[in-house]
N, C-alpha and C positions, 0 to 999 in steps of 0.2 A: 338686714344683716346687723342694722344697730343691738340690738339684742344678744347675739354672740362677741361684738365686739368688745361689748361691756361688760361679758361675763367671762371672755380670754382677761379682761384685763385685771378682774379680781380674781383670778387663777394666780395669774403671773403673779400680782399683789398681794398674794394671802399667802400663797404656795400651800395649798391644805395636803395633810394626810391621806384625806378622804373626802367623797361630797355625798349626802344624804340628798335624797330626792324625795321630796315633801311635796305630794303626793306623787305613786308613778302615775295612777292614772288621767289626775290632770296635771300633770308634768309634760308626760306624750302626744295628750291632747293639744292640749296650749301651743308648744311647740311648731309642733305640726302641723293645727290650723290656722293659728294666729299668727305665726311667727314664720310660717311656712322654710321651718328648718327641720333636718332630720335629727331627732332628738338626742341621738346616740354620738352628738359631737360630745357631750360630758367627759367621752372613755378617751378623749384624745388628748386627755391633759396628763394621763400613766397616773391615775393615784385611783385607788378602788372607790367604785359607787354602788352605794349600796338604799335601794328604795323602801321606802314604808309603803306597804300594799294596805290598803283598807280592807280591800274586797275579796280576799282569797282569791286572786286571779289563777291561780292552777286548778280551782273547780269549774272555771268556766268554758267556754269558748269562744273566749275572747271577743264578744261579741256583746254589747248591750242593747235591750230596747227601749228605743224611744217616742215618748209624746209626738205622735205623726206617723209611726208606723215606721220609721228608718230603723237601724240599724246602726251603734256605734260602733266601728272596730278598733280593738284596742293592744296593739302591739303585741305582742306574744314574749321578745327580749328577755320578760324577765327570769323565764326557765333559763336561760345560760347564764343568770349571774348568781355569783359566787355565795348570797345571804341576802333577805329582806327581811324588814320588821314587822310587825303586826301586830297593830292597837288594839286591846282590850281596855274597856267594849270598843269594837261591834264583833271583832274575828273573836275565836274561840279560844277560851287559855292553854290549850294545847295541841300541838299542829299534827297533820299528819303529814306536810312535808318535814323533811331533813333539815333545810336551807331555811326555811321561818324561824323567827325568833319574837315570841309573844313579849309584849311589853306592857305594863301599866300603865293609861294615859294619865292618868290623878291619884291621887290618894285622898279619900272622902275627909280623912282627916283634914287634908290642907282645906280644901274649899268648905269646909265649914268654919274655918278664921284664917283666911290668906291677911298676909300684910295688905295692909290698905294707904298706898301710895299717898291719897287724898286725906286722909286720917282717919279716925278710929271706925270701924267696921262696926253699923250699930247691931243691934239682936233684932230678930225676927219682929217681935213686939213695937218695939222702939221704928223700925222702917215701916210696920203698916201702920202705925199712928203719923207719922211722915208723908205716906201717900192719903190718910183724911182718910181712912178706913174704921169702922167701928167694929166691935168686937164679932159682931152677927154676920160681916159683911165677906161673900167670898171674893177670891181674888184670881182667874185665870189669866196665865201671862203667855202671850203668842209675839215668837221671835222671826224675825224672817231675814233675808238676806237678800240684796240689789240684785245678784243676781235670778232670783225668782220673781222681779215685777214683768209686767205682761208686757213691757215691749224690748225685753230681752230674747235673742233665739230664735231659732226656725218658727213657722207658721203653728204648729201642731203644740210646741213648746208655747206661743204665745196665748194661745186657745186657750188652753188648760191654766195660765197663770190667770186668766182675767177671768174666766167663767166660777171656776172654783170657789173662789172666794163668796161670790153669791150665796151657793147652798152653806157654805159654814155658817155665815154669818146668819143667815134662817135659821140655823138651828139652836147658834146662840142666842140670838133673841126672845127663845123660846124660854131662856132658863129665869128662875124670878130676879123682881127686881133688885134685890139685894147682892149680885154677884157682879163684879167689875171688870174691865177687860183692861189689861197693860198690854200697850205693844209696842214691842221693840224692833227695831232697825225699820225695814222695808215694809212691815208690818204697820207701819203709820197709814199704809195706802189702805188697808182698812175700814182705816176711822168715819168711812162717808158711809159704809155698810152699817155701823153700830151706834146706838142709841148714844148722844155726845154725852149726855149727863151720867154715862155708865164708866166709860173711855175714861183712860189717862194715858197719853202719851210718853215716851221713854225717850229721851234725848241723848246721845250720843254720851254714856261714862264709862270711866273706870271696867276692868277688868274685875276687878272687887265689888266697886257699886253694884253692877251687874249681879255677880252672886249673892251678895242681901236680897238685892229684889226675886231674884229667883226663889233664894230660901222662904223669902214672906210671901209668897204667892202657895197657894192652895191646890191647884193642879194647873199645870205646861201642857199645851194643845201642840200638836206637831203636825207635820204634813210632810217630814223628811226623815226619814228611816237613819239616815246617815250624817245627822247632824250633830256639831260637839255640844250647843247650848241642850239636845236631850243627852247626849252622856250626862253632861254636866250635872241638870235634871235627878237624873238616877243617883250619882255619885252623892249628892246634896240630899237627899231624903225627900225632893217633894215628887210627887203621885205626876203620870204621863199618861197622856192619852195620842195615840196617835193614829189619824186616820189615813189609811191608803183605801185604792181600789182596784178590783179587778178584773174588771171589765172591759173588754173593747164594745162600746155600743157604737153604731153605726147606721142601724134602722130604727126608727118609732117600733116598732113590733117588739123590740127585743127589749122592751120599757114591762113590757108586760110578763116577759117570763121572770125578770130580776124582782116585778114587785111578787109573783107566787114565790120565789127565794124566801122573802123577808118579810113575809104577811103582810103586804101592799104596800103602797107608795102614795105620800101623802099629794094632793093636786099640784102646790107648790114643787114638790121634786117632779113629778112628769113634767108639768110644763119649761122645770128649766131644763131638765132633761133632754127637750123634745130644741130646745133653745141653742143645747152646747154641743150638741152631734159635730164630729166625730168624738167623744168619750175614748181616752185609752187608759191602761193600766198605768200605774204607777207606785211605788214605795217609796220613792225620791220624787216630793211636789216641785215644780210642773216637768219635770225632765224624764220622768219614768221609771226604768229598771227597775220592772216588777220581777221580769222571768230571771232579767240577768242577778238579782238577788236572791235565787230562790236554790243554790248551791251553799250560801256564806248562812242561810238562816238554817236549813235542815238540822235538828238537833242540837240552835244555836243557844244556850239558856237565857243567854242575851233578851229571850223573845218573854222569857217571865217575869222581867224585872219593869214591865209596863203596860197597860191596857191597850191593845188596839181593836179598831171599828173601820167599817167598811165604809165608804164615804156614800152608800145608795142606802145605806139601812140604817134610817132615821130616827127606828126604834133603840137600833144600839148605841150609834151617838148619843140619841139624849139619855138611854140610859148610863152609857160609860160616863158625861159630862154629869148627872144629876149623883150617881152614885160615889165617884171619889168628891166631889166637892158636898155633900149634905148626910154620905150614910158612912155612919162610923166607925160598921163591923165591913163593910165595904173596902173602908182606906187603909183599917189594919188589916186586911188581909192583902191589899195591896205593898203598905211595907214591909210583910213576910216575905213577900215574894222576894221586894227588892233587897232585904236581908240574904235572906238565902242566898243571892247572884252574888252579893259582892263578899262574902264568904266564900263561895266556889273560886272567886280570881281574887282572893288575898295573897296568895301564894304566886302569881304572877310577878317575874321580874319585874322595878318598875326602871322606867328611862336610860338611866344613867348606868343601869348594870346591865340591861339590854343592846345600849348602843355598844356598850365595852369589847361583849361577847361579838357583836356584830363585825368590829374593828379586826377581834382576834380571828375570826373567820374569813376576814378578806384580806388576812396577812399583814396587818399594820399590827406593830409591835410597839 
């Protein structure tokens, strides 16, 4: 009950207008698992709430899956309330509910020179001579979050964090020696999988720092469909690669029909393969929602503005990693793409005109 208490009392304290719910669906979650409250005390304070949905929860069935074969269920509520917001990217610039209100998370223009709290924001050049990079040398930068290390989570969630990393990091090592690996946040757990003398570690900066180094980094490896460091990514001009899979494996047998899929399977993938059974789907690494995502992407253009690979087809990873990071006509045709998306959502309200419209829909004047 600590938790309600201390948010009646920056109620009482703040007296807001209104209260935005950043995120509903880990809002409800959280909530309700952790806090074992029912989420919809927010409405007992009389001032409208109004949620950012990531996910277009009106195309789903409320229902996501997960790493382990569970099932998340996730509140239905938000059909009765009065307006939600919806970040572009990942939802689409224009909604087909009434009640959505598409919003611009950035403007490429900021994050290509935000203020830099710490001081001057160096150029792209200037930071990979910073990190001891030579002109020939690539640079792949993989970001992760605490909550994806592998003793976060259900059983099935834990599997998938510890075993994965394995076959990525095979496949990076694969790449030549001139290509470097930055890893940010949780992503340090890593560094026992990758050659040391490739690895440079990224130590906790700036929201800005951050973005240099993204900018000087050559291509962003993902493993989360629905993460802001790959908006960010896209919005910033550097090239993305993200693998999901879609697979439930379950039996050794079914190692063999995935490698006729992909014209074989290298020894190293059977045997980890044969290692990491149960295998589930996932677009979000290690938590899942492959199917529950498969409403927000149909027709998403979202889906053009970055290379994705299947994480069992080894041929396309390394082709997708060898291709944006060494082939030329490869990466410009990869920045067309990303051109093209964020011309299609320049016309996207952004933030401040979004929230506005949202206020005036839920009757605050």
């Amino acid at each position: 009950m600590l938790t309600k208490i201390l948010i009646d009392d920056v109620a009482r304290t703040v007296r807001p207008a209104a209260i935005v719910l950043a995120e509903y669906l880990n809002y409800t979650h959280v909530m309700s698992a952790h806090f074992h409250l029912n989420p919809w005390f927010i409405e007992s304070y009389g001032v409208p709430v109004i949620p950012i949905d990531l996910w277009e929860l009106e195309r789903t069935g409320f229902a996501a899956d997960l790493c382990g074969g569970r099932a998340l269920a996730i509140s239905p509520h938000i059909k009765d309330m009065d307006c939600y917001l919806s970040p572009v990217p990942m939802a689409r610039p224009v909604s087909n509910s009434r009640r959505a209100i598409p919003f611009r998370v950035a403007d490429p223009a900021d994050l290509a020179a935000p203020a830099d709290p710490d001081g001057l924001v160096k150029d792209r050049e200037h930071t990979r001579r910073e990190l001891g990079l030579s002109s020939r040398d690539r640079l792949v930068m993989l970001a992760m979050s605490p909550w994806q290390l592998p003793d976060v989570g259900a059983a099935g969630r834990r599997q998938a964090a510890s075993r994965v990393p394995e076959l990525l990091a095979h496949y990076l090592r694969q790449l030549p020696d001139d290509v470097r690996f930055l890893l940010a946040g949780a992503a340090l757990e890593w560094s026992r999988l990758l050659p040391a003398e490739r690895t440079l570690p990224l130590p906790p900066c700036s929201p800005s720092r951050f973005g240099a180094l993204l900018r000087a980094a050559d291509l962003m490896l993902s493993l989360n469909l629905s993460a802001f460091t790959m908006v960010r990514a896209v919005l910033s001009g550097t090239p993305v690669l993200l693998i999901t899979n879609q697979f439930s494996v379950t039996e050794p047998a079914q190692a063999c029909d995935i490698a006729d899929q992909f014209g074989g399977m290298s020894d190293f993938a059977r045997r980890w393969l044969a290692e990491s059974m149960p295998l589930h789907p996932f677009r979000v690494w290690p938590m899942g929602f492959h199917g529950f995502m498969e409403s927000l992407l149909a027709g998403n253009a979202y889906l053009s503005a970055f290379t994705g690979a299947e994480l069992l087809d080894e041929a396309a990873v390394l082709g997708g990693l060898r291709g944006l990071l060494y082939d030329q006509e490869e990466r410009d045709r990869s920045r067309i793409r990303r051109a093209d998306y964020l011309k299609e959502i320049a016309a996207v309200p952004d933030a401040c005109a979004a929230f506005r419209h949202a206020l005036s829909m839920a009757g605050v004047s």
